[in-house]
BALUM-71902 format. One line per 8 residues: number of its first residue (from 0); their letters; for each residue z, y, x of N, C-alpha, C, O. Coordinates in steps of 0.02 Angstrom, whole numbers, plus 50000, padded with zeros to 5 digits. Example, Ala and Ser with C-alpha at 12.3 -4.5 7.8 and 13.67 -1.06 7.14 Angstrom:
% BALUM-71902
0> as> 50390/49716/50660/50390/49775/50615/50390/49835/50660/50423/49834/50712 ~ 50354/49888/50642/50357/49947/50684/50394/50002/50645/50402/50057/50670
END
This chain:
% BALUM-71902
0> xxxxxxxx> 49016/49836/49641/48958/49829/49684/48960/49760/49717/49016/49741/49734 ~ 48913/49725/49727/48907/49664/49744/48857/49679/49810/48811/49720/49809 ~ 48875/49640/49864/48840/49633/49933/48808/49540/49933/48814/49489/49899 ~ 48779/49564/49986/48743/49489/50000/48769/49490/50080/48776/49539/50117 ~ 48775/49442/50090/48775/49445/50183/48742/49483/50233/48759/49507/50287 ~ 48670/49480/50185/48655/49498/50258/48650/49585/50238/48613/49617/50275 ~ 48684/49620/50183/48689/49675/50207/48756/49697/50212/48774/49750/50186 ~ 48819/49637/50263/48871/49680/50283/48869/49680/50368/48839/49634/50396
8> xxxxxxxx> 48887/49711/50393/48908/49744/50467/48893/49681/50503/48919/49633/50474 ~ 48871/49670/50537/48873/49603/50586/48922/49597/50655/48944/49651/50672 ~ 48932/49566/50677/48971/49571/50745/48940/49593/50787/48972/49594/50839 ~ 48882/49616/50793/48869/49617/50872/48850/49708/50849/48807/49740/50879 ~ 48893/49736/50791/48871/49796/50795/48951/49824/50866/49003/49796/50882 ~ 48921/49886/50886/48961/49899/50938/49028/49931/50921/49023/49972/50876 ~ 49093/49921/50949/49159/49947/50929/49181/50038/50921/49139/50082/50910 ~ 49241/50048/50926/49252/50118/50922/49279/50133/50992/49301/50095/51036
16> xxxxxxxx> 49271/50202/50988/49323/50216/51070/49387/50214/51055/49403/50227/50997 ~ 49445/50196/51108/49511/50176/51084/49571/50252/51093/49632/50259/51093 ~ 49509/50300/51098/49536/50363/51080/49597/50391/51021/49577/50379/50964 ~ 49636/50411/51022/49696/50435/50979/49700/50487/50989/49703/50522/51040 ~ 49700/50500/50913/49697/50583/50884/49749/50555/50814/49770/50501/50793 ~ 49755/50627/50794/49822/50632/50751/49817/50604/50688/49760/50602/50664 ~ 49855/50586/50661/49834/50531/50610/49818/50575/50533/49855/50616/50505 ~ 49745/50548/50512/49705/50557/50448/49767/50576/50392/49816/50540/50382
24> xxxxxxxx> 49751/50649/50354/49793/50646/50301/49754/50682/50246/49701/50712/50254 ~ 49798/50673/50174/49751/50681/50110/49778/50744/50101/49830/50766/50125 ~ 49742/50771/50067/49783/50852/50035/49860/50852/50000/49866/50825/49945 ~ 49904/50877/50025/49958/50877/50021/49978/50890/49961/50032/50869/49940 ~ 49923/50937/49918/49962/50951/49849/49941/50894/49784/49955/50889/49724 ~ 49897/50851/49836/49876/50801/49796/49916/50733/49782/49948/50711/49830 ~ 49919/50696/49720/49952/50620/49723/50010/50608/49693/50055/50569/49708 ~ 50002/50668/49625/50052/50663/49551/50043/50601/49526/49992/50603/49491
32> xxxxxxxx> 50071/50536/49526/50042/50501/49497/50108/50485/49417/50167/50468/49421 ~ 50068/50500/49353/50131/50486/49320/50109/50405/49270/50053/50383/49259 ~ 50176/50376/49249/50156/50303/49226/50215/50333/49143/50272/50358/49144 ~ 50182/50321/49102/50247/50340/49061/50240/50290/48982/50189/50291/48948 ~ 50287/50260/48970/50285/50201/48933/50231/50132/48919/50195/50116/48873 ~ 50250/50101/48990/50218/50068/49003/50222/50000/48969/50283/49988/48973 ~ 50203/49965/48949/50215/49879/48914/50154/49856/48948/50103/49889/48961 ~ 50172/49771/48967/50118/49730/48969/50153/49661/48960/50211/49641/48969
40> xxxxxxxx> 50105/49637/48941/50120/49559/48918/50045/49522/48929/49990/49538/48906 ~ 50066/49466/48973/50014/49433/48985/50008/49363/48948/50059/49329/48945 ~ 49942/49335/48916/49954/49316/48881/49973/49232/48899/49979/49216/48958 ~ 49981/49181/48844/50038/49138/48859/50115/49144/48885/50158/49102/48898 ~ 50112/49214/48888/50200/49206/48905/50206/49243/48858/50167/49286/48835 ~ 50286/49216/48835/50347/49248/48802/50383/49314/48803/50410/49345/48757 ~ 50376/49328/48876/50402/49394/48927/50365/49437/48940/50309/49425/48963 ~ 50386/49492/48930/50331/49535/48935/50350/49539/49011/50404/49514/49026
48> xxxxxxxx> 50314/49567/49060/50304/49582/49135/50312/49636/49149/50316/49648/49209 ~ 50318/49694/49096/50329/49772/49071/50371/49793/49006/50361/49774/48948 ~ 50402/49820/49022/50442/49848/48949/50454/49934/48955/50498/49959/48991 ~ 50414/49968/48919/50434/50042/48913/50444/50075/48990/50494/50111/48991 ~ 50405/50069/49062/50417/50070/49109/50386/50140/49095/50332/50153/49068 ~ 50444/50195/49127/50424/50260/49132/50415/50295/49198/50469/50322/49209 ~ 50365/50312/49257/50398/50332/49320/50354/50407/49330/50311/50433/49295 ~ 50374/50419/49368/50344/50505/49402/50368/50485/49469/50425/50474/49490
56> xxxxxxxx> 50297/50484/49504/50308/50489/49593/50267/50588/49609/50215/50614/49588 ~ 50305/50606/49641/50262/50663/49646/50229/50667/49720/50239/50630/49768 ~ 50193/50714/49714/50160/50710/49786/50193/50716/49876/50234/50757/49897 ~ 50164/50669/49909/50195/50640/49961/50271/50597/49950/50309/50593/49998 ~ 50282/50577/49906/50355/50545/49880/50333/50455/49914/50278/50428/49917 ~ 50386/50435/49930/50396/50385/49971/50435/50344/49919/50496/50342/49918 ~ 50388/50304/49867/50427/50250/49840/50443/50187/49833/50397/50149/49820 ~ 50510/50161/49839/50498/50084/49862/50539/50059/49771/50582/50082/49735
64> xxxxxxxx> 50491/49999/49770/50483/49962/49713/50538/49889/49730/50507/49843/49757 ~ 50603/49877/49720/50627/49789/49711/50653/49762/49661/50658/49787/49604 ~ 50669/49717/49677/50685/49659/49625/50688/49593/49635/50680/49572/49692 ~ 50698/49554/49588/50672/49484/49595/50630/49452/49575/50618/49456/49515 ~ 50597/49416/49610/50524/49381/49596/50518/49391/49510/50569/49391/49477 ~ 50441/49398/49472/50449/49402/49398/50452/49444/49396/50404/49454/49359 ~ 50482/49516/49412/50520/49540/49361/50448/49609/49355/50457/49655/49315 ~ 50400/49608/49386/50363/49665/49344/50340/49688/49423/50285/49717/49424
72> xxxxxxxx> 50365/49682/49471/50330/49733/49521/50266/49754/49546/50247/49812/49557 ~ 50227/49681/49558/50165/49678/49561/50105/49690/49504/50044/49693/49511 ~ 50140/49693/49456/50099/49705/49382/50116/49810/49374/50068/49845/49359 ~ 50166/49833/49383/50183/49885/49392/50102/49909/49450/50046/49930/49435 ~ 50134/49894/49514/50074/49919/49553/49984/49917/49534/49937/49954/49544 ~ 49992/49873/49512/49923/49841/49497/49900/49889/49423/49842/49906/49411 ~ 49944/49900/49390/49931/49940/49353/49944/50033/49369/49948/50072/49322 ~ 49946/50047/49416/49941/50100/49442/49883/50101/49479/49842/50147/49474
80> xxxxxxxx> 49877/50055/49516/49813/50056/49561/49734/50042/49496/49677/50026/49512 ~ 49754/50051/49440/49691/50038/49383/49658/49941/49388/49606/49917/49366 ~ 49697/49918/49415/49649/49872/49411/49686/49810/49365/49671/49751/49362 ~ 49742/49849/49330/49755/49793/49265/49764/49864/49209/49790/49917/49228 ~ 49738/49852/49140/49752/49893/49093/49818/49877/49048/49826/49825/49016 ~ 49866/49936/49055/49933/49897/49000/49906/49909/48933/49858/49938/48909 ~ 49970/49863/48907/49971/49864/48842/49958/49924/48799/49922/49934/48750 ~ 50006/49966/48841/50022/50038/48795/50060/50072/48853/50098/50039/48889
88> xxxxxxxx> 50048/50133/48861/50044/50176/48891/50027/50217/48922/49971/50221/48898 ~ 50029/50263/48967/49972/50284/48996/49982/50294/49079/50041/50285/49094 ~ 49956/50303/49116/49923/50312/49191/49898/50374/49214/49838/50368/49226 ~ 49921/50435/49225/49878/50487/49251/49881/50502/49331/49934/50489/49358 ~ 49833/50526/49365/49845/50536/49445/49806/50612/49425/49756/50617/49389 ~ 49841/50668/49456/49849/50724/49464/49815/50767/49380/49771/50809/49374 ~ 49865/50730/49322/49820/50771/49268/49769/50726/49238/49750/50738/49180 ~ 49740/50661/49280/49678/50631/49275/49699/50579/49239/49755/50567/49261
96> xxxxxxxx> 49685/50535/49192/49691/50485/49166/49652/50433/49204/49592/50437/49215 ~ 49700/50372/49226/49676/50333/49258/49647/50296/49197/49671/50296/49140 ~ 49577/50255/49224/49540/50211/49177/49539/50132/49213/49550/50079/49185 ~ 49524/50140/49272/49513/50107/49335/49524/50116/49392/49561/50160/49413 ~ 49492/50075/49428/49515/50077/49512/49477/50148/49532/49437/50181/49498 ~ 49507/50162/49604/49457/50236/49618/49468/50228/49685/49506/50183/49702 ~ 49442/50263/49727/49427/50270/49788/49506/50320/49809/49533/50309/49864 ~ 49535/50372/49762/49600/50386/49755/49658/50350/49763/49715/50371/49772
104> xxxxxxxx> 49639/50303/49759/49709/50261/49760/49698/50210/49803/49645/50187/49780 ~ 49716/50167/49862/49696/50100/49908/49775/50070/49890/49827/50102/49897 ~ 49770/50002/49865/49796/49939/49884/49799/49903/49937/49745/49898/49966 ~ 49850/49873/49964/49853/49815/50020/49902/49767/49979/49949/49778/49940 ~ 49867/49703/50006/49900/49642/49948/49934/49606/49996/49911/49627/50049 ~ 49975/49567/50007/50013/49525/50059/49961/49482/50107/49963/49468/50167 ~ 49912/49465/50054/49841/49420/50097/49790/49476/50103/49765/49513/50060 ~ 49782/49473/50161/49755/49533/50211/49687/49546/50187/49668/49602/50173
112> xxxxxxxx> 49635/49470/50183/49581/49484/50135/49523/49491/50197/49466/49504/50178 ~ 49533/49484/50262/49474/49506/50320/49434/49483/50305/49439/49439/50263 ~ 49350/49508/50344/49301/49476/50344/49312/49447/50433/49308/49480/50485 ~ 49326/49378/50422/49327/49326/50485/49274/49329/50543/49282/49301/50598 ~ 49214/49370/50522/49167/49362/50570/49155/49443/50611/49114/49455/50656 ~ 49202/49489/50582/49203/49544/50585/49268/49560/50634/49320/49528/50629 ~ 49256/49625/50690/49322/49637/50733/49371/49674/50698/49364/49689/50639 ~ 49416/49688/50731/49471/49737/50674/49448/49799/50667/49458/49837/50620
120> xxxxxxxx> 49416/49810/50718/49376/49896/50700/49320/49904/50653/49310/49954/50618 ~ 49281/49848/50657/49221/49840/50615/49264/49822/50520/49247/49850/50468 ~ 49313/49776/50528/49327/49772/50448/49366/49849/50425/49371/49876/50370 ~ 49387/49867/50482/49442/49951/50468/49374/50001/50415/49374/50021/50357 ~ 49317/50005/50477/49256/50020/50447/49221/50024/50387/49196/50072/50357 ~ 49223/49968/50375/49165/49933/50337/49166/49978/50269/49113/50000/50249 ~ 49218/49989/50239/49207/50049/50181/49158/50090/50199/49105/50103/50170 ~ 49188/50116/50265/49160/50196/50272/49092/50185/50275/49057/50235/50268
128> xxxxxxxx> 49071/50146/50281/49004/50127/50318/48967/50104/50253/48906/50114/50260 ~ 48981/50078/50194/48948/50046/50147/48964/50136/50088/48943/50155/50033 ~ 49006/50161/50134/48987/50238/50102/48960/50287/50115/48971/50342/50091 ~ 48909/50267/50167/48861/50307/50220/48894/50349/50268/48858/50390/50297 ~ 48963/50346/50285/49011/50409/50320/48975/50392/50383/48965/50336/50405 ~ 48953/50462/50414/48911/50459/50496/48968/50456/50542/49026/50478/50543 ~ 48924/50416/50582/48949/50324/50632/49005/50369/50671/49063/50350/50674 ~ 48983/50433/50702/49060/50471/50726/49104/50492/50694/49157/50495/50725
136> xxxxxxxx> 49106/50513/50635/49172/50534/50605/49205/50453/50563/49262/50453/50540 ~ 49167/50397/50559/49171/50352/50559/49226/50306/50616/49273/50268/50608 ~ 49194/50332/50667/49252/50318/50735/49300/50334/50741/49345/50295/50758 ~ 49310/50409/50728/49364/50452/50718/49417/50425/50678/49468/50403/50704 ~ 49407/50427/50617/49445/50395/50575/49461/50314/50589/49517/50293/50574 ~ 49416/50270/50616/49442/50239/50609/49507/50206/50670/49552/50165/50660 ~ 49488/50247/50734/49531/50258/50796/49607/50288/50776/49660/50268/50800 ~ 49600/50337/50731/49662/50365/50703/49690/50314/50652/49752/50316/50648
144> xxxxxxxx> 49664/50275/50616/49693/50236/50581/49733/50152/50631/49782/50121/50610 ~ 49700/50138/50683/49721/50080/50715/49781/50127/50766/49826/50087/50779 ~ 49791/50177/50789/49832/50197/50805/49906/50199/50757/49960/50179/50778 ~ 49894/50229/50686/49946/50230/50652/49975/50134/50630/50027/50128/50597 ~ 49951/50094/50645/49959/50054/50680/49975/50004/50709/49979/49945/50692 ~ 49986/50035/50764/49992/50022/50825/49939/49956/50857/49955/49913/50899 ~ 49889/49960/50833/49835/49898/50867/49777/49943/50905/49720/49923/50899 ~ 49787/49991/50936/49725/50025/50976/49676/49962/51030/49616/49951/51037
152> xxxxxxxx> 49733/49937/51055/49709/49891/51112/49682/49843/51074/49639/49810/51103 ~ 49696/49827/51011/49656/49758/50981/49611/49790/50942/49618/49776/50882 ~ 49579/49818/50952/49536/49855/50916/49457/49811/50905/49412/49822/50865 ~ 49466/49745/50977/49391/49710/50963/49392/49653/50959/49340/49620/50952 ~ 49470/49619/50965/49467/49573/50915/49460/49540/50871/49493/49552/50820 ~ 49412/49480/50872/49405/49453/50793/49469/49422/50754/49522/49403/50777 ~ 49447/49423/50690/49533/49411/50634/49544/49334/50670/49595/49317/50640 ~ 49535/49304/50693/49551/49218/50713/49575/49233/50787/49593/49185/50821
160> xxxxxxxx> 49577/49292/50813/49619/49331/50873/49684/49363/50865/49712/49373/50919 ~ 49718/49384/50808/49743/49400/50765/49813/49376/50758/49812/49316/50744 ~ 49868/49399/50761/49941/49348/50728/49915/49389/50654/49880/49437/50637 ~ 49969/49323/50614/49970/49365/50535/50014/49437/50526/50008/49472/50476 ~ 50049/49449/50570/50066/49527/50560/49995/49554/50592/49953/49570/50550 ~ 49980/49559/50642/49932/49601/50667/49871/49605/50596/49850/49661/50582 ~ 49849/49547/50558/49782/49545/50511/49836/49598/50471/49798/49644/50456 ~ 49907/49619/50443/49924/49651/50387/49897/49699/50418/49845/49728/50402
168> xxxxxxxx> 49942/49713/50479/49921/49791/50501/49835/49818/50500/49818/49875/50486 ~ 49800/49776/50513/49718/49782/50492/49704/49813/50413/49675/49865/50396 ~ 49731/49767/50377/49725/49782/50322/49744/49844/50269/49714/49868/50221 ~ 49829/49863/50310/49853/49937/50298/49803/49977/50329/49778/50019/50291 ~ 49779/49974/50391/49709/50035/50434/49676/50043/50379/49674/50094/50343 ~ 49636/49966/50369/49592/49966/50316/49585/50022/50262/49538/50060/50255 ~ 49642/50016/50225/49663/50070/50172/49683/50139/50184/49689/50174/50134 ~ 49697/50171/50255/49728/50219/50269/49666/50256/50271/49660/50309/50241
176> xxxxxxxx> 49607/50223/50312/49536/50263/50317/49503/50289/50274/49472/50340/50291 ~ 49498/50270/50212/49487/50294/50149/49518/50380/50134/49491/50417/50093 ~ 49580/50401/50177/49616/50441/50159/49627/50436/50063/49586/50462/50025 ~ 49665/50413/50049/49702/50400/49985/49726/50446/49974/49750/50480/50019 ~ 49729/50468/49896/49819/50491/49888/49874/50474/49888/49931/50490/49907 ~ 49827/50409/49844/49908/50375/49843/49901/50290/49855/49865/50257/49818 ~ 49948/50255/49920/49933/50214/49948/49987/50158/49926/50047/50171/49930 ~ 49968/50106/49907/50007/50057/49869/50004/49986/49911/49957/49952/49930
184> xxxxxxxx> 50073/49979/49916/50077/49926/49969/50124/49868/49950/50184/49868/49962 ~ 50085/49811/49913/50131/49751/49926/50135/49710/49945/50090/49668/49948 ~ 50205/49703/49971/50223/49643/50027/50161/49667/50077/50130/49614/50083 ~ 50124/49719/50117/50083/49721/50163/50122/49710/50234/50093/49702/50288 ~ 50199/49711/50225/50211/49693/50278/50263/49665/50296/50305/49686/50335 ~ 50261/49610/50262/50287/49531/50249/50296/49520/50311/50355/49516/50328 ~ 50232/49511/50379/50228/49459/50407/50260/49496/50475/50276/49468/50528 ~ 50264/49559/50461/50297/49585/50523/50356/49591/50560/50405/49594/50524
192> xxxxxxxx> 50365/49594/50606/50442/49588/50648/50471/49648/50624/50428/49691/50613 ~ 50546/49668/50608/50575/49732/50606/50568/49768/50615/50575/49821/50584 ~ 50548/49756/50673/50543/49824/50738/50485/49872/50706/50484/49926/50677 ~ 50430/49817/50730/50353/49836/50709/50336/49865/50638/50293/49905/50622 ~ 50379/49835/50604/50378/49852/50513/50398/49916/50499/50374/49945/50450 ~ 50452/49951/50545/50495/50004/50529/50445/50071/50575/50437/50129/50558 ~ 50418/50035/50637/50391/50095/50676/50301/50107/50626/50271/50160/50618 ~ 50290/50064/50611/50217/50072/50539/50230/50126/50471/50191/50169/50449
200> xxxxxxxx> 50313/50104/50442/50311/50145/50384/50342/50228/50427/50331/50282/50400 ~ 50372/50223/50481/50381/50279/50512/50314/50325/50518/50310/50383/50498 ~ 50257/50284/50551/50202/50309/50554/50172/50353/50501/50142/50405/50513 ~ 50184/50326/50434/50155/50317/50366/50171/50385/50335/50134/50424/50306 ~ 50252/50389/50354/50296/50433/50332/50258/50509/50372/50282/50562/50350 ~ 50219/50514/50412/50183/50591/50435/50143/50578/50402/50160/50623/50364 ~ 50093/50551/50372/50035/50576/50327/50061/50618/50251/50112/50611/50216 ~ 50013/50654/50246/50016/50672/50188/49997/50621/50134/49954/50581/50152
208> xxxxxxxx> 50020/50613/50070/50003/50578/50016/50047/50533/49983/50102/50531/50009 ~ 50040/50501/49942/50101/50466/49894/50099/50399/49914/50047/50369/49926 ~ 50169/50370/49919/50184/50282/49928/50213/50241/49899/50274/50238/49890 ~ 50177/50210/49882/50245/50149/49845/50223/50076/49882/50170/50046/49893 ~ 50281/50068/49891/50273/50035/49934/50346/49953/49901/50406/49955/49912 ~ 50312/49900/49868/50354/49843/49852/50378/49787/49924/50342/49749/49955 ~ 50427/49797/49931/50474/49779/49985/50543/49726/49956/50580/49731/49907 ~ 50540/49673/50017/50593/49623/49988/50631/49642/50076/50689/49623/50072
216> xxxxxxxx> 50621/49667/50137/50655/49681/50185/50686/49753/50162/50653/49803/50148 ~ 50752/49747/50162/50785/49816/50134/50771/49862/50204/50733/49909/50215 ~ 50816/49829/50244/50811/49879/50294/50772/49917/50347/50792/49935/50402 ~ 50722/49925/50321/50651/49952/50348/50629/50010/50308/50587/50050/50330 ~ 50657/50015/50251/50634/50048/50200/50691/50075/50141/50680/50079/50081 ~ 50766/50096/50185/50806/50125/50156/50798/50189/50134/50817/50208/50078 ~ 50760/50242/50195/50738/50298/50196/50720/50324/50152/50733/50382/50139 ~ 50665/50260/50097/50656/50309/50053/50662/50358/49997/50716/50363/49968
224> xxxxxxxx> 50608/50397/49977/50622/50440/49936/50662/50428/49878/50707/50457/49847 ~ 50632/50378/49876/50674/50336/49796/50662/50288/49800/50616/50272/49838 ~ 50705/50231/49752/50707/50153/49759/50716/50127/49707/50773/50123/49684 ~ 50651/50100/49669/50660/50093/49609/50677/50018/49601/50642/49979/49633 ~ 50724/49994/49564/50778/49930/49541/50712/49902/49486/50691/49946/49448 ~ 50685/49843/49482/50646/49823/49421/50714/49757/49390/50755/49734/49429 ~ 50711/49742/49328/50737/49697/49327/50720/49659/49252/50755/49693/49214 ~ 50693/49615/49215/50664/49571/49173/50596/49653/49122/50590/49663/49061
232> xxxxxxxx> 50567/49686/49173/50497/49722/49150/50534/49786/49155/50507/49835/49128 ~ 50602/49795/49189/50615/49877/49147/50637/49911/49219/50636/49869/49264 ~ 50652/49958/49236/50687/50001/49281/50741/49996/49280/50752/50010/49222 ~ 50789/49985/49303/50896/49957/49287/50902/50005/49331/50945/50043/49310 ~ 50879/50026/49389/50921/50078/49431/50874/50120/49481/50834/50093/49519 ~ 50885/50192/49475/50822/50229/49512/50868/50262/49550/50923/50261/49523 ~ 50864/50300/49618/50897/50320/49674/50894/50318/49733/50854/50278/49757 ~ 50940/50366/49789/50919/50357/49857/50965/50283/49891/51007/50250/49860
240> xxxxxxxx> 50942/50274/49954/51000/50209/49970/51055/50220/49951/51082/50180/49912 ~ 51094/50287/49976/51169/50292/49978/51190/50294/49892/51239/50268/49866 ~ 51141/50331/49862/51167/50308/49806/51194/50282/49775/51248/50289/49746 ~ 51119/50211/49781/51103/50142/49737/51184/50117/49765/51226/50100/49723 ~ 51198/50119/49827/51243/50079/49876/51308/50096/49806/51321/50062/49756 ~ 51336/50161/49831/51378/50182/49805/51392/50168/49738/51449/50165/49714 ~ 51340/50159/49711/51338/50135/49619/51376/50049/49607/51411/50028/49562 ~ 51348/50017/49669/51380/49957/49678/51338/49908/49625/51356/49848/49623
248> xxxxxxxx> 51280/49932/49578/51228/49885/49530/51217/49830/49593/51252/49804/49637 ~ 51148/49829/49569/51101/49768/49589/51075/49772/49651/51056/49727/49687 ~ 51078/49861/49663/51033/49849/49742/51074/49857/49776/51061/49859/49836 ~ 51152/49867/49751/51210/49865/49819/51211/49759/49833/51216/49722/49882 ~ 51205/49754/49782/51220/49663/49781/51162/49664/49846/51180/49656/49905 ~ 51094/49674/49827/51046/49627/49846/51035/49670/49942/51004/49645/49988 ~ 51077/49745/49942/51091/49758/50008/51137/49722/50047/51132/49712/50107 ~ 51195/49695/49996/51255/49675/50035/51232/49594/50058/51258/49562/50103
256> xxxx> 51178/49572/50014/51160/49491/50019/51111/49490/50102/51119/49446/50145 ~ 51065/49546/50107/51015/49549/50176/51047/49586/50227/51030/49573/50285 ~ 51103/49644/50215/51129/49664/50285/51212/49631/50297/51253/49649/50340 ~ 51218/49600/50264/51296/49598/50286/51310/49545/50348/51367/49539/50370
END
């Protein structure tokens, strides 16, 4: 769908109440997402970016995606989220064969992507609103999403008001309002302090629905469910922290390199 200016949200439409209510969640039995022999190769390179990548996240599963730069992560996501087709394999979300992008699945990309003339409540919005959702349950959601968070009080700030963690955290709201199943996050929170980074995926961690979530700060995101190792297109090591740790591979190296 293509917009023109003058039919997106303007600024001088009026804000939300900075009311907090419990945070928006998707149906719990929802957000099988399976990926199973995956290849991609993009063209001019030598390397494929995918090799036989097999995964099963099941519903509400908390997964974190690392590695080193290259090695497939962002092409992995991107091809879950439908908006790159692999080579060979397939994509299903609950049974469903993914074809494309869907309103099922929300992305957050490291560049936040705001509309600059728009407040953080109005861009949180702006889906719901270009999807006719009425202007109060519109509020609702989107009050519960700047809470999970933590920007209630900046709620009418414009993005040039903004630090670059605060525009990620916009941008995660952004996607949370949609209620997803399954919410795909990379590098969305690059720009954030520890603190702030760990009390967000804490937040994240009460909703219902599926995460994967590509992370280069280990320790924010030990917790999770699983931690998938990428390394030249393939999976090298799948497991919980104590595991991976204990195995002493690649993600004990690349733990012992950021916490020691």
């Amino acid at each position: 769908m293509t917009l023109t200016v003058s039919e997106l949200p303007q600024a001088t439409d009026s804000g939300i109440p900075a009311a907090v209510a419990a945070p928006a969640t998707s149906n719990p039995s929802k957000g099988k997402l399976v990926l199973r022999g995956i290849d991609k190769n993009f063209n001019g390179s030598n390397v494929p970016a995918l090799r036989g990548v097999s995964l099963t996240c099941e519903p509400g599963e908390f997964v974190v995606v690392v590695g080193p730069s290259g090695c497939g992560k962002s092409t992995l996501l991107n091809i879950a989220a439908g908006m790159i087709k692999p080579d060979a394999g397939t994509v299903r979300l609950d049974g469903h064969r993914v074809k494309g992008p869907g309103p099922d699945r929300a992305m957050v990309f490291q560049e936040h992507g705001l509309f600059p003339w728009l407040s953080a409540s109005q861009n949180i919005a702006f889906g719901l609103k270009m999807a006719g959702v009425p202007r109060s349950e519109r509020d609702d959601r989107v009050a519960r999403a700047l809470n999970m968070v933590h920007l209630t009080h900046s709620a009418q700030k414009l993005v040039h008001e903004l630090s670059g963690g605060m525009k990620q955290r916009v941008a995660i709201a952004r996607a949370l309002v949609t209620e997803p199943r399954i919410l795909l996050l990379d590098e969305a929170t690059s720009h954030l302090d520890a603190v702030t980074e760990a009390r967000v995926h804490a937040n994240l961690s009460e909703r219902a629905g599926t995460r994967i979530v590509i992370a280069h700060r280990l320790s924010t995101v030990r917790d999770a469910d699983r931690i998938i190792v990428l390394a030249d297109g393939r999976i090298a090591e799948s497991g919980r922290h104590d595991e991976l740790v204990a195995a002493g591979g690649a993600y004990a190296e690349l733990v012992a390199h950021q916490l020691a």
